[in-house]
C-alpha positions as CSV (number, residue, x, y, z in Angstrom):
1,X,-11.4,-18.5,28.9
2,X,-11.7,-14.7,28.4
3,X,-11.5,-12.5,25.5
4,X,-10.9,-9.2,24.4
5,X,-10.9,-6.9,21.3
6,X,-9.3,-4.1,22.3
7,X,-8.8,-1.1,19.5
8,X,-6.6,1.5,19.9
9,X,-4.2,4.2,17.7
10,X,-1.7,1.5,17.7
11,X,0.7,4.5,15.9
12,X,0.9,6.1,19.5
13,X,2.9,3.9,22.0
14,X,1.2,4.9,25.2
15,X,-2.1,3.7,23.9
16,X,-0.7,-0.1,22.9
17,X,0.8,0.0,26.3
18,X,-2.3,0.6,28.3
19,X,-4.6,-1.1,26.1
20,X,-2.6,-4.1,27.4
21,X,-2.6,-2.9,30.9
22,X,-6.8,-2.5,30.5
23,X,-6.9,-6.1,29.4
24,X,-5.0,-7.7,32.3
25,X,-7.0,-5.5,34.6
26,X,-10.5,-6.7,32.8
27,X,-9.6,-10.6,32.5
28,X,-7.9,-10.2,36.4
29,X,-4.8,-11.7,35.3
30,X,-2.2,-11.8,32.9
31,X,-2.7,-13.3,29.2
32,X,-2.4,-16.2,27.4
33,X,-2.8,-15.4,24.2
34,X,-2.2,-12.1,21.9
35,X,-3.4,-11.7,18.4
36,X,-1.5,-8.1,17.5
37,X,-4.3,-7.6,14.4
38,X,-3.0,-3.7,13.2
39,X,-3.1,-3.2,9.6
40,X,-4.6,-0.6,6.7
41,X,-4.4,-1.2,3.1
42,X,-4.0,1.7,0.8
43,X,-2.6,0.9,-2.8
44,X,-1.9,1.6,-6.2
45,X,0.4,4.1,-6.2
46,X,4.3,3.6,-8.1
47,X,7.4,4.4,-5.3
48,X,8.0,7.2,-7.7
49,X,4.1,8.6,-7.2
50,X,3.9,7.8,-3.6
51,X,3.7,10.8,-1.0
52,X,5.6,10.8,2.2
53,X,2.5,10.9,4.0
54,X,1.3,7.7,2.7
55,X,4.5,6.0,3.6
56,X,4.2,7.8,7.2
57,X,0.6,6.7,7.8
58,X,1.3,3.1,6.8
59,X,4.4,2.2,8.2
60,X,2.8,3.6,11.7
61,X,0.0,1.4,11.8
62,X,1.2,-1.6,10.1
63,X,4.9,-1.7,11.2
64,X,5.0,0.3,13.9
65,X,1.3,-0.6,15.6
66,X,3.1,-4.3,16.0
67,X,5.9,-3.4,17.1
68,X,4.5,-1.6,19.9
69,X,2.4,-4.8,20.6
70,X,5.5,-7.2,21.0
71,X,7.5,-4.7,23.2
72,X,4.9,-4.2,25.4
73,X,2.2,-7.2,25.8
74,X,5.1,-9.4,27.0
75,X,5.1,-7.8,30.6
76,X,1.2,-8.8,30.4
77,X,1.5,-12.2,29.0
78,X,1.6,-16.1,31.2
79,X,4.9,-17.8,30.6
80,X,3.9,-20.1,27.6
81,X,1.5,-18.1,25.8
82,X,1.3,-17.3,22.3
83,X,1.5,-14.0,20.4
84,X,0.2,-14.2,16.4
85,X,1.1,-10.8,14.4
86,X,-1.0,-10.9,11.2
87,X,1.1,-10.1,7.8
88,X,-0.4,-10.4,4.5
89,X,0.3,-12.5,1.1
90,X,1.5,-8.7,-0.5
91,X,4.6,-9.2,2.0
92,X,5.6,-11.8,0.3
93,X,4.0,-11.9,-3.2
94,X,4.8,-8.6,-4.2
95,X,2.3,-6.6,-7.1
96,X,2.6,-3.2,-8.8
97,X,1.1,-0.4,-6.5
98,X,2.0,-2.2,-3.9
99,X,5.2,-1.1,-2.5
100,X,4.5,0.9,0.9
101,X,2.2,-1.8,1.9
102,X,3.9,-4.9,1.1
103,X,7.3,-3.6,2.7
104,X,5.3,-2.9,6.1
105,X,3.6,-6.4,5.9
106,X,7.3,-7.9,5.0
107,X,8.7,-6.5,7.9
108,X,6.5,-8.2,10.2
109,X,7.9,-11.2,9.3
110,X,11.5,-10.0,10.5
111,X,9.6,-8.9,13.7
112,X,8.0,-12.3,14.4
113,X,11.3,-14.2,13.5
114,X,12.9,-11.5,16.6
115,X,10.2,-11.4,19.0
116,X,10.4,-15.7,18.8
117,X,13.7,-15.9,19.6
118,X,13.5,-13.0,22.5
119,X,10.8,-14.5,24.0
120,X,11.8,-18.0,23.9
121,X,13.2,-18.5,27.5
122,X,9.5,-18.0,28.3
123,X,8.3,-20.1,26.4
124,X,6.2,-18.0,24.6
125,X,5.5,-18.3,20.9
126,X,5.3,-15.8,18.2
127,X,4.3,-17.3,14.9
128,X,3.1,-14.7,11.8
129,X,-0.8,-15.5,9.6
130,X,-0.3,-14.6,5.9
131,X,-3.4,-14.3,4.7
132,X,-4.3,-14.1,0.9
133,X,-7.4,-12.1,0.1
134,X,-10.6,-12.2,2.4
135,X,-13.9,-11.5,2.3
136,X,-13.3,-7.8,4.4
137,X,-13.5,-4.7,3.7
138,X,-10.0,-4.7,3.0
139,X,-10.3,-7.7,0.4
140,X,-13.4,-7.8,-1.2
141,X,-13.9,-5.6,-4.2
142,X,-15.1,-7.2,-7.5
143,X,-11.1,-6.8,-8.5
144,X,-9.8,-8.4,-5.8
145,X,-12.2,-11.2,-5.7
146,X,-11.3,-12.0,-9.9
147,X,-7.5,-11.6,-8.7
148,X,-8.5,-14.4,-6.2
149,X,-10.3,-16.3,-8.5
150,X,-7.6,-16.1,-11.4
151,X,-4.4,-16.3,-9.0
152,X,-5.4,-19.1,-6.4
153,X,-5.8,-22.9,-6.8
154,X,-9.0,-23.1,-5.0
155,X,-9.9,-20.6,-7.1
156,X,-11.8,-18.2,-4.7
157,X,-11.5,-15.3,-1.6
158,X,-10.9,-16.5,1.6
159,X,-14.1,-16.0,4.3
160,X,-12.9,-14.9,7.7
161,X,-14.4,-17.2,9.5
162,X,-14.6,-20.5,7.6
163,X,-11.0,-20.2,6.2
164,X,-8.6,-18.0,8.6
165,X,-10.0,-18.3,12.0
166,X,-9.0,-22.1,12.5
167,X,-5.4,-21.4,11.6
168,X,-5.2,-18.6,15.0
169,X,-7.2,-21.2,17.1
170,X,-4.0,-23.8,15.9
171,X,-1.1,-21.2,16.8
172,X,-3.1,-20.0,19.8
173,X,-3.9,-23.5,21.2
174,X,-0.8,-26.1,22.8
175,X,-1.0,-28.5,19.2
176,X,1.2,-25.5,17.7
177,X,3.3,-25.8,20.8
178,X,6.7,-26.3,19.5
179,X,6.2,-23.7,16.5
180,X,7.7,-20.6,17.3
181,X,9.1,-17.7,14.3
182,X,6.9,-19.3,11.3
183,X,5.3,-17.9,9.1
184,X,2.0,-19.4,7.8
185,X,0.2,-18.5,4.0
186,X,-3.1,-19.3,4.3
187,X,-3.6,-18.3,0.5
188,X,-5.7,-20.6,-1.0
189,X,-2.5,-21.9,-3.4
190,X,-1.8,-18.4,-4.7
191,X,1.8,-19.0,-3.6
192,X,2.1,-22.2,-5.4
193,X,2.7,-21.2,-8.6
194,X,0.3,-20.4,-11.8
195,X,-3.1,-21.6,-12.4
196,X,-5.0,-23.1,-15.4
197,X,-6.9,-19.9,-15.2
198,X,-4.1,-18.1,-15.2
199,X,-2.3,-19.5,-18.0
200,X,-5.8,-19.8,-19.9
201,X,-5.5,-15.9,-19.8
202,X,-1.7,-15.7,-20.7
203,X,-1.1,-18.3,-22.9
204,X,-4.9,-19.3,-24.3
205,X,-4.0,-23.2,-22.9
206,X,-4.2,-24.2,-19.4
207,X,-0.8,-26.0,-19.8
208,X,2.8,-24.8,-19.4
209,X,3.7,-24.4,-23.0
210,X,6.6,-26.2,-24.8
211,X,9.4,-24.6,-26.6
């Protein structure tokens, strides 16, 4: 099986497009699987303090860069394949400063839901990665790693590798064959609910307290 990484200003539509047309030509046929992997993270402004050209910049990589890849890889793609769009954790858990970025993420998963349901006369899946915070550049700062350690049940960052690659290889491969529109968190437990650690910090017990 062949691979490619292919990068690209995915805010410019001609460039998705042939980027997918230069993959078909290089693997001499059409594809199988497409991981559609756009994203920038740039936070901590409030709505009220963000500039328009923040919005601008992240809505065309993270919104539009995918939706470029799902109109266009299609026409490149086997009958049957799989397409995975990664979202994030912020477009679901929302956090102050967040707001551009988590609403770009969150609209991935409206996307993902379209693209499966398109798509499924060819058989071809579209399933969405949440991932919580990894050990990237994107993820790893000493905050975000104490946010990880604080928020999560398994108390810790995710490593690319390790902990995120195996859940692509699942959607990508025929045991995630009758999944299609889903959505999977891979966040470590973040989403279910407050920690010990959490209320340790809160509430100085790690117990929900009684009235």
């Amino acid at each position: 099986m062949g691979a490619r990484f292919i990068q690209c200003d995915v805010s410019n539509e001609g460039n998705v497009a042939s980027s997918f047309e230069q993959a078909e030509a290089s693997l001499g046929g059409k594809l199988d699987v497409v991981i559609l992997n756009a994203g920038i993270g740039i936070v901590g402004p409030t709505i009220e303090e963000t500039e328009h050209s923040l919005l601008e910049k992240m809505t065309q990589i993270n919104q539009w860069g995918v939706f470029y890849g799902l109109k266009h890889a299609p026409k490149h793609m086997n009958n049957g394949g799989s397409v995975i769009t990664t979202s994030s954790m912020g477009g679901i858990i929302c956090m102050p400063g967040t707001a551009v970025y988590s609403a770009s993420k969150r609209a991935l998963l409206s996307l993902t839901e379209m693209a499966a349901l398109e798509l499924g006369k060819r058989a071809i899946r579209v399933n969405a990665v949440c991932p919580g915070y990894v050990n990237t550049e994107m993820g790893n700062t000493p905050e975000e790693k104490s946010i990880a350690a604080t928020f999560t049940a398994l108390g810790r960052h995710a490593e690319p590798k390790e902990d995120i690659a195996g859940v692509y290889l699942f959607l990508a491969s025929n045991a995630s064959r009758y999944m299609t529109g889903q959505t999977l968190q891979v966040d470590g437990g973040w989403s279910a609910g407050p920690t010990k650690r959490l209320l340790e910090l809160v509430t100085g017990k790690a117990s929900t307290p009684g009235s």
